[in-house]
HTML snippet that shows the backbone in 3Dmol.js (N, CA, C, O; Angstrom):
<script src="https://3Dmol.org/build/3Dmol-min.js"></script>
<div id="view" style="width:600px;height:400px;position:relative"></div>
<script>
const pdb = `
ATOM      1  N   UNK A   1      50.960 137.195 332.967  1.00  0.00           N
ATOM      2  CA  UNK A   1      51.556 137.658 334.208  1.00  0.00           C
ATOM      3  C   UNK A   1      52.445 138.864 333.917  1.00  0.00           C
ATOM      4  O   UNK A   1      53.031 139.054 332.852  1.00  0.00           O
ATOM      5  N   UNK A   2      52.476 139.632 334.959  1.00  0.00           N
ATOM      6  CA  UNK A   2      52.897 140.874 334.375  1.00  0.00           C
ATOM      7  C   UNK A   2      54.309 140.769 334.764  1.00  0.00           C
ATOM      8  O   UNK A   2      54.628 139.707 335.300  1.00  0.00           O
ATOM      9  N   UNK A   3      55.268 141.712 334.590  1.00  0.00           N
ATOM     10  CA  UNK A   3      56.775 141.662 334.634  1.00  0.00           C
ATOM     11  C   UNK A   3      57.365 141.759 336.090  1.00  0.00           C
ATOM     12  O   UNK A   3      56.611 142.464 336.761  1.00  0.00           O
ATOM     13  N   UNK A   4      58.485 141.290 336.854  1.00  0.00           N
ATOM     14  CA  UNK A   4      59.047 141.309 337.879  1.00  0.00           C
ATOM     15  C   UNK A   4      60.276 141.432 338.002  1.00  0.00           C
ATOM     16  O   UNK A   4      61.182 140.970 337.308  1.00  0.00           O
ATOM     17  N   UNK A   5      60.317 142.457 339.458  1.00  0.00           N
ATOM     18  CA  UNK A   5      61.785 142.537 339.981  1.00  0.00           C
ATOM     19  C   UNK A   5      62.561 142.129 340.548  1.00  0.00           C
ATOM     20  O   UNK A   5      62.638 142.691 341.641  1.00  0.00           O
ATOM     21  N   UNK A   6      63.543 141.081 340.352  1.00  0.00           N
ATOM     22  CA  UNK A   6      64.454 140.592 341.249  1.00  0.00           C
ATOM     23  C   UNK A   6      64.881 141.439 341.691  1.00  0.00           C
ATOM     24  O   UNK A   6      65.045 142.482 341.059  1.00  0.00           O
ATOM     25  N   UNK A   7      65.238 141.278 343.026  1.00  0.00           N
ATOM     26  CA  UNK A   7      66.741 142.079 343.990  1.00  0.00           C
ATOM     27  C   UNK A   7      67.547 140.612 344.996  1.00  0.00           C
ATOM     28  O   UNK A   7      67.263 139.664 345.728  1.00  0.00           O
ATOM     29  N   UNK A   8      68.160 140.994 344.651  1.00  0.00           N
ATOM     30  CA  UNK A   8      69.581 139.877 345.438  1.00  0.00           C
ATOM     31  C   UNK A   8      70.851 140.178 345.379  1.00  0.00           C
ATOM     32  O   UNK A   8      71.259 141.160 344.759  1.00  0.00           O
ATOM     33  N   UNK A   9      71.439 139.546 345.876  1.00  0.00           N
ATOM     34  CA  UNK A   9      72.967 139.598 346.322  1.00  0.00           C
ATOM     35  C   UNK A   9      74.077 138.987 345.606  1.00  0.00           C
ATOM     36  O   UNK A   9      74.108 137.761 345.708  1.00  0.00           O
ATOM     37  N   UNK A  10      74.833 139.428 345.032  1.00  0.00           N
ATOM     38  CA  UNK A  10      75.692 138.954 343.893  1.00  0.00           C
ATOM     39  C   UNK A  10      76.874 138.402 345.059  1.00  0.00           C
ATOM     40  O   UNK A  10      76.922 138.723 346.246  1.00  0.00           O
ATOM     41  N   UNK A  11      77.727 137.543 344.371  1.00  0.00           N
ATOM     42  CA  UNK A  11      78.944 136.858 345.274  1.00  0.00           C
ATOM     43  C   UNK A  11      79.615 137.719 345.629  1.00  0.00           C
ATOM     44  O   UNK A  11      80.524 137.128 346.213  1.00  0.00           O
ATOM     45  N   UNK A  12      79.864 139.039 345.703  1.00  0.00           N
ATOM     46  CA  UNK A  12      80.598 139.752 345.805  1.00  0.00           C
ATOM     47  C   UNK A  12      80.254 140.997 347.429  1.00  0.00           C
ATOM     48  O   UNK A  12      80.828 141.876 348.073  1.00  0.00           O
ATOM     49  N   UNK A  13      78.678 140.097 347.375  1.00  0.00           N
ATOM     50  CA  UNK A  13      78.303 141.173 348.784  1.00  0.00           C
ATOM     51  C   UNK A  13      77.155 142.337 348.156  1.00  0.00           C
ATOM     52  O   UNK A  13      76.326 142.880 348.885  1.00  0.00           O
ATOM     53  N   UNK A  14      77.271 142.595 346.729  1.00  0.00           N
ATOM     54  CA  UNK A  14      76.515 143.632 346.619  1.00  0.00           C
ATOM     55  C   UNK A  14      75.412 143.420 345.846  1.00  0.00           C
ATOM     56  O   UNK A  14      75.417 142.572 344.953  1.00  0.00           O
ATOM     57  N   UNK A  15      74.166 144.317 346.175  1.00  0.00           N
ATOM     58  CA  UNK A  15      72.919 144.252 346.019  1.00  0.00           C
ATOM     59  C   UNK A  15      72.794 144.617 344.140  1.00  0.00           C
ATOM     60  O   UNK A  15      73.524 145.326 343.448  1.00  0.00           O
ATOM     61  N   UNK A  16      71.794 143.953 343.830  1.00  0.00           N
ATOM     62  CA  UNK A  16      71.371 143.926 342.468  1.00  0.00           C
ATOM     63  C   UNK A  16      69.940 143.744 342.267  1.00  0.00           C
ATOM     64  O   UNK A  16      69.177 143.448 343.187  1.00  0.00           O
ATOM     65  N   UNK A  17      69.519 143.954 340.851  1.00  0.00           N
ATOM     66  CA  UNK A  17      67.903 143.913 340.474  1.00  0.00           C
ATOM     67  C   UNK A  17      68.177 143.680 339.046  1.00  0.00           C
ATOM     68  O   UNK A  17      68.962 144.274 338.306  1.00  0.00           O
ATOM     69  N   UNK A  18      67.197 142.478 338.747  1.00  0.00           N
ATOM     70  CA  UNK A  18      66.741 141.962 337.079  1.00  0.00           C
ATOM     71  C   UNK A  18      65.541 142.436 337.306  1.00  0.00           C
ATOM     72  O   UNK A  18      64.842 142.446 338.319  1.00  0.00           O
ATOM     73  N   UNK A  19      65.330 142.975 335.835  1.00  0.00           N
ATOM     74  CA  UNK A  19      63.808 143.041 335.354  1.00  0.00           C
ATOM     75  C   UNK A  19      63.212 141.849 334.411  1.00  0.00           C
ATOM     76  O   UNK A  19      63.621 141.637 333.269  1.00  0.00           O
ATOM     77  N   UNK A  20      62.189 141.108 335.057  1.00  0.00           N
ATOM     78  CA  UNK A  20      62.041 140.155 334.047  1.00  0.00           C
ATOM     79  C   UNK A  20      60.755 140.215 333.491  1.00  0.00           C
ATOM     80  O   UNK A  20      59.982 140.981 334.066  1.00  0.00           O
ATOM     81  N   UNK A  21      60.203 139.426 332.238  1.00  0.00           N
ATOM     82  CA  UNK A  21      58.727 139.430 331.756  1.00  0.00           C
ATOM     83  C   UNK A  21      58.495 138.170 332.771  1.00  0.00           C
ATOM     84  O   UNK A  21      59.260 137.443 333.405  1.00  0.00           O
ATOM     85  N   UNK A  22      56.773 138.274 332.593  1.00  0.00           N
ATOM     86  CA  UNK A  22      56.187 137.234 332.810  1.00  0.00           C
ATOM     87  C   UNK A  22      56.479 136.214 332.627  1.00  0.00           C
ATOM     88  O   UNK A  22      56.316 135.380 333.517  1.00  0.00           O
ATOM     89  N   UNK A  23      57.198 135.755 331.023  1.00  0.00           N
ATOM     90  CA  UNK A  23      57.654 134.307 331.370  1.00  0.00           C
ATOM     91  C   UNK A  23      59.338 134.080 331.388  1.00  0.00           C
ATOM     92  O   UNK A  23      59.942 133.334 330.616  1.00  0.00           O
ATOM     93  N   UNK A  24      59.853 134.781 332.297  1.00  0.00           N
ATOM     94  CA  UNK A  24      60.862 134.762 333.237  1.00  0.00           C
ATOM     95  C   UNK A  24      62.046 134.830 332.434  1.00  0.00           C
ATOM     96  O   UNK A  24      63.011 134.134 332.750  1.00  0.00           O
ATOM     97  N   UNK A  25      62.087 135.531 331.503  1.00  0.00           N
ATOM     98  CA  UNK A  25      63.185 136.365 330.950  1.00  0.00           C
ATOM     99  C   UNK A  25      63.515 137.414 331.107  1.00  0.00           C
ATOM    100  O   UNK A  25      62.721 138.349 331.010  1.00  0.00           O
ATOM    101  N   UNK A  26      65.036 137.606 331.452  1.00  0.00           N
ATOM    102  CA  UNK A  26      65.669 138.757 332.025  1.00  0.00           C
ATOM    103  C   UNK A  26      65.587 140.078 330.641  1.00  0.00           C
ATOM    104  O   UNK A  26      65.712 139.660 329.490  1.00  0.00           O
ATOM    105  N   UNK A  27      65.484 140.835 330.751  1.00  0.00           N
ATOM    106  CA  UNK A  27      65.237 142.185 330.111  1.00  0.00           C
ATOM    107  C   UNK A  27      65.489 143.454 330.153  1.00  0.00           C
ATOM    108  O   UNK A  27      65.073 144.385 329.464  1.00  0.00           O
ATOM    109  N   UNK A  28      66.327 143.399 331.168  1.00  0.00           N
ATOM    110  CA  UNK A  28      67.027 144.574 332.423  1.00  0.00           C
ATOM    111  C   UNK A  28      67.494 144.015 333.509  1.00  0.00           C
ATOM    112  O   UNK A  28      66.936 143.188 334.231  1.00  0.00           O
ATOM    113  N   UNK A  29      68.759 144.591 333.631  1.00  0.00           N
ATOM    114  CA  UNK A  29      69.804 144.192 334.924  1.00  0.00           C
ATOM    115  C   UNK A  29      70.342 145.590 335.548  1.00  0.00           C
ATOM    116  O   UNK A  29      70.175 146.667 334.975  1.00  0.00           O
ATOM    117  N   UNK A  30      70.977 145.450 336.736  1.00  0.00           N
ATOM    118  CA  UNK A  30      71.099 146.664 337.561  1.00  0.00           C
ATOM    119  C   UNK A  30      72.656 146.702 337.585  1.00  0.00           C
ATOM    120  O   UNK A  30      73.459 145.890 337.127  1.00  0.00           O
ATOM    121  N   UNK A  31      72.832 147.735 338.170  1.00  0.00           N
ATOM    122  CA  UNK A  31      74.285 147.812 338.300  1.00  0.00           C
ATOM    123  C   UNK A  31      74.570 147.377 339.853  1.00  0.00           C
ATOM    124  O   UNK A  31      73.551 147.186 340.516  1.00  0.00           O
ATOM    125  N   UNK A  32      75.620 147.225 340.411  1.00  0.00           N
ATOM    126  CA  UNK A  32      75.819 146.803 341.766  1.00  0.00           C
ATOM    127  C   UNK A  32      75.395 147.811 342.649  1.00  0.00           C
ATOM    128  O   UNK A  32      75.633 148.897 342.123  1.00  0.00           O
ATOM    129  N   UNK A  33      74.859 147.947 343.786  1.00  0.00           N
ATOM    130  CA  UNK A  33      74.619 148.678 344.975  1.00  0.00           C
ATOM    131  C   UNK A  33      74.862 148.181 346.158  1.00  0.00           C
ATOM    132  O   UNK A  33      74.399 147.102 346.526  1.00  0.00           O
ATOM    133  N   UNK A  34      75.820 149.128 347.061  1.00  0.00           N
ATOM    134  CA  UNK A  34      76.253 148.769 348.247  1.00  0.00           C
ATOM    135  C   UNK A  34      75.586 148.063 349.283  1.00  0.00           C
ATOM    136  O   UNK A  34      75.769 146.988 349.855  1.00  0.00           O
ATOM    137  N   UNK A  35      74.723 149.026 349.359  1.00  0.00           N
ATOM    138  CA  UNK A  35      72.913 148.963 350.286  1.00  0.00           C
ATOM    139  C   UNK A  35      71.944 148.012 349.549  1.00  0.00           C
ATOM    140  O   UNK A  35      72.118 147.808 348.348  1.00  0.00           O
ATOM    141  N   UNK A  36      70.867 147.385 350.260  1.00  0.00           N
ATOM    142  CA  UNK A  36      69.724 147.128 349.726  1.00  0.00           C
ATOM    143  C   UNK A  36      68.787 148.377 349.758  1.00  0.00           C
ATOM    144  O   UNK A  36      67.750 148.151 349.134  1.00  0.00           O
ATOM    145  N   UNK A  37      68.836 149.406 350.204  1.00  0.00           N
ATOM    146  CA  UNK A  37      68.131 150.349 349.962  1.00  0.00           C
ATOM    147  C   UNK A  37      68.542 150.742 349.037  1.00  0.00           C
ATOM    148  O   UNK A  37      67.654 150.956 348.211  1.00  0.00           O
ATOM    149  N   UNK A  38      69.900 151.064 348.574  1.00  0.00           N
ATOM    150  CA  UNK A  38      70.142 151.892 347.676  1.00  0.00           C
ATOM    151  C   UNK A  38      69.295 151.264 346.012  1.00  0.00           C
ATOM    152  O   UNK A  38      68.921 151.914 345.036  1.00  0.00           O
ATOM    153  N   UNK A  39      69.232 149.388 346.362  1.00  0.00           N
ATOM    154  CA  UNK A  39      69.218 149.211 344.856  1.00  0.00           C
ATOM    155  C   UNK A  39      67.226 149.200 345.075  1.00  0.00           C
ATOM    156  O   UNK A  39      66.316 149.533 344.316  1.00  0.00           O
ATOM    157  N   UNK A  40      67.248 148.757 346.195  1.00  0.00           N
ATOM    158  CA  UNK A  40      65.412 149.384 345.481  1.00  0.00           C
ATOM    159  C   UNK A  40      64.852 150.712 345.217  1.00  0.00           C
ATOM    160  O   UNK A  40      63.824 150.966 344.589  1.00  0.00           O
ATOM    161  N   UNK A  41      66.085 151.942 346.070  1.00  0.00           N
ATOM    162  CA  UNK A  41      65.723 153.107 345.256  1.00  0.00           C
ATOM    163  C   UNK A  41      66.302 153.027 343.436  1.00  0.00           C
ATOM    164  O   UNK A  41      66.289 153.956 342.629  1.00  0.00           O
ATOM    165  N   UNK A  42      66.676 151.882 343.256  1.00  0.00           N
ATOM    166  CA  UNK A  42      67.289 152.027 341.500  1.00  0.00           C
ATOM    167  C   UNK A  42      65.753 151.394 341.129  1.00  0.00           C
ATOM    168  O   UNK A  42      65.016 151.958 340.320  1.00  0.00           O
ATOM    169  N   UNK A  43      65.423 150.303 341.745  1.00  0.00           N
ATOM    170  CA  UNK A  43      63.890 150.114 341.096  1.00  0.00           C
ATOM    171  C   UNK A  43      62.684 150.908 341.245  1.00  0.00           C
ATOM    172  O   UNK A  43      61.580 150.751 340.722  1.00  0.00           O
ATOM    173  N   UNK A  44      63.100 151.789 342.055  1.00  0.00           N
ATOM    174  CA  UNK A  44      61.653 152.806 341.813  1.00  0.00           C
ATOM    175  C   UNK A  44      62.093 153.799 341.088  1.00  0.00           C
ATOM    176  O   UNK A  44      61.214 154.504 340.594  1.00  0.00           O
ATOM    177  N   UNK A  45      63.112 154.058 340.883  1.00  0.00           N
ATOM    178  CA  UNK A  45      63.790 155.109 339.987  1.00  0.00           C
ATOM    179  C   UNK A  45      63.583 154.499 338.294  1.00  0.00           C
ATOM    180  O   UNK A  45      63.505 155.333 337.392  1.00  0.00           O
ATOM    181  N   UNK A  46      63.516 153.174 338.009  1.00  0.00           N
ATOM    182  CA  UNK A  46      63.256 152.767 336.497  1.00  0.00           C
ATOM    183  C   UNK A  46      61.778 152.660 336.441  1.00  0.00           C
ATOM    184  O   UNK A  46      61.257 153.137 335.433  1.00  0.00           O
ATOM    185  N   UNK A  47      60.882 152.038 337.477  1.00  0.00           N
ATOM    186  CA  UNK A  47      59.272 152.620 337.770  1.00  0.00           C
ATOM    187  C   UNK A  47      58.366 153.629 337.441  1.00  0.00           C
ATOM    188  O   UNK A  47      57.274 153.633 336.874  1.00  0.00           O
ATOM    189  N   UNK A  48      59.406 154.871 338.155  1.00  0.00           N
ATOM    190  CA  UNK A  48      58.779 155.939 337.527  1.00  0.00           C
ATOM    191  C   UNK A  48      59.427 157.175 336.708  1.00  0.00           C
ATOM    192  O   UNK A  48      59.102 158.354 336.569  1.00  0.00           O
ATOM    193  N   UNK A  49      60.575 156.310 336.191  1.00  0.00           N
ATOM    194  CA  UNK A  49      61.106 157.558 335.227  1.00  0.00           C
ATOM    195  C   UNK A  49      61.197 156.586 333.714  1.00  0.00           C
ATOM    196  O   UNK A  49      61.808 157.250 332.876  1.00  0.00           O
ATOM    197  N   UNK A  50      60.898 155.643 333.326  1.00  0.00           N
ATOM    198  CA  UNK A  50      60.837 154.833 332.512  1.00  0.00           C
ATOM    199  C   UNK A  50      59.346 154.694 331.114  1.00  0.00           C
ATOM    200  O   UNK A  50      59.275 154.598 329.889  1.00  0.00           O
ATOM    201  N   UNK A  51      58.322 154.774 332.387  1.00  0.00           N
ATOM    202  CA  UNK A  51      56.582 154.791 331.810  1.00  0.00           C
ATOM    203  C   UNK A  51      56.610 155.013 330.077  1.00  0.00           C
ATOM    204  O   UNK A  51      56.262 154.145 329.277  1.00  0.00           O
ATOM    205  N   UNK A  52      56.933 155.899 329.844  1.00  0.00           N
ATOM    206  CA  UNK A  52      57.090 156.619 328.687  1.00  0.00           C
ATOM    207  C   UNK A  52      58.174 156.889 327.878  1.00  0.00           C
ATOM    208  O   UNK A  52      58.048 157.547 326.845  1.00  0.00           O
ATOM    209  N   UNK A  53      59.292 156.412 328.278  1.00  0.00           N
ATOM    210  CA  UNK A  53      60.879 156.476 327.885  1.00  0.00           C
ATOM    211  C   UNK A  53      60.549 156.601 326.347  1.00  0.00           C
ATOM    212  O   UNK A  53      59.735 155.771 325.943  1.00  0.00           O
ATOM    213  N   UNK A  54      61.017 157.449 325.468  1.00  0.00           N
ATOM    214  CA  UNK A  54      61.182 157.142 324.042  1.00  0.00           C
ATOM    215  C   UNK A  54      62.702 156.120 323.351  1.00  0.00           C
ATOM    216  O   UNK A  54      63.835 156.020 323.822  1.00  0.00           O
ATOM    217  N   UNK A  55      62.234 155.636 322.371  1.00  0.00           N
ATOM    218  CA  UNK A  55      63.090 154.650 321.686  1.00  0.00           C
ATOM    219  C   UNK A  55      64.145 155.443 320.730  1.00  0.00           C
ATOM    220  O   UNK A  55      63.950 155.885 319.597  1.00  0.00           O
ATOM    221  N   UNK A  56      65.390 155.491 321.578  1.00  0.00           N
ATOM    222  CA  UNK A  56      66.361 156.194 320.513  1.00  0.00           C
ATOM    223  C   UNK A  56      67.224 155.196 319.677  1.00  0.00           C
ATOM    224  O   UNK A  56      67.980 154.355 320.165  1.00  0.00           O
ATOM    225  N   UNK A  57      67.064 155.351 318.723  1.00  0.00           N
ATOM    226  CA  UNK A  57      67.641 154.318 317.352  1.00  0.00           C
ATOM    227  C   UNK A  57      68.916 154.705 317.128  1.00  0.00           C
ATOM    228  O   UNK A  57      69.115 155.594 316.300  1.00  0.00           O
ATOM    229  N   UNK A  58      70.120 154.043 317.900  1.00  0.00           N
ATOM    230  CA  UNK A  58      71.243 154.803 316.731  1.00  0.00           C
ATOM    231  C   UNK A  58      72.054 153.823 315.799  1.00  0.00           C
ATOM    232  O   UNK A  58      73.235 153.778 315.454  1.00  0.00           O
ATOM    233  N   UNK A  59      71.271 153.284 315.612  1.00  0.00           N
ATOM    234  CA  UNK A  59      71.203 152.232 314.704  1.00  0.00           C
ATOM    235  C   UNK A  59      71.591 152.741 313.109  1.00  0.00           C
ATOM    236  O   UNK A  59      72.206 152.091 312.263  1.00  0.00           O
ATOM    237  N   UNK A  60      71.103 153.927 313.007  1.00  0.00           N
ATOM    238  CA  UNK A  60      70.511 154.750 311.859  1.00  0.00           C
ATOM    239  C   UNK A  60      71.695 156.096 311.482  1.00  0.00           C
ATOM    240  O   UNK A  60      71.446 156.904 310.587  1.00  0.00           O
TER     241      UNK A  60
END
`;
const viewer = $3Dmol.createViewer("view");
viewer.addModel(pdb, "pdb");
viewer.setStyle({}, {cartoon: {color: "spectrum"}});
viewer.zoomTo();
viewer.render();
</script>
């Protein structure tokens, strides 16, 4: 199963989004948004600016 987006409402009133895998581990979390529009424009914004993201190590 492929990966999914929560969006919901934190106790506080404001809108949020987890990214989870298929077997329902969180893997990405959102920051708060006022709007529910605002936070599903944050999930199409990690959608399509993400695809290809390179892995920066600063590990090193």
């Amino acid at each position: 199963m492929a990966g999914t987006f929560e969006l919901y409402e934190d106790a506080s009133g404001q809108f949020r989004f987890r990214l989870k895998t298929g077997n329902g581990q969180t893997i990405a979390a959102s920051e708060a948004y006022t709007t529910k529009a605002a936070a599903k424009n944050g999930i199409e914004s990690v959608r399509s600016n993400a695809p290809d993201a390179p892995i920066v190590d600063q590990t090193e």
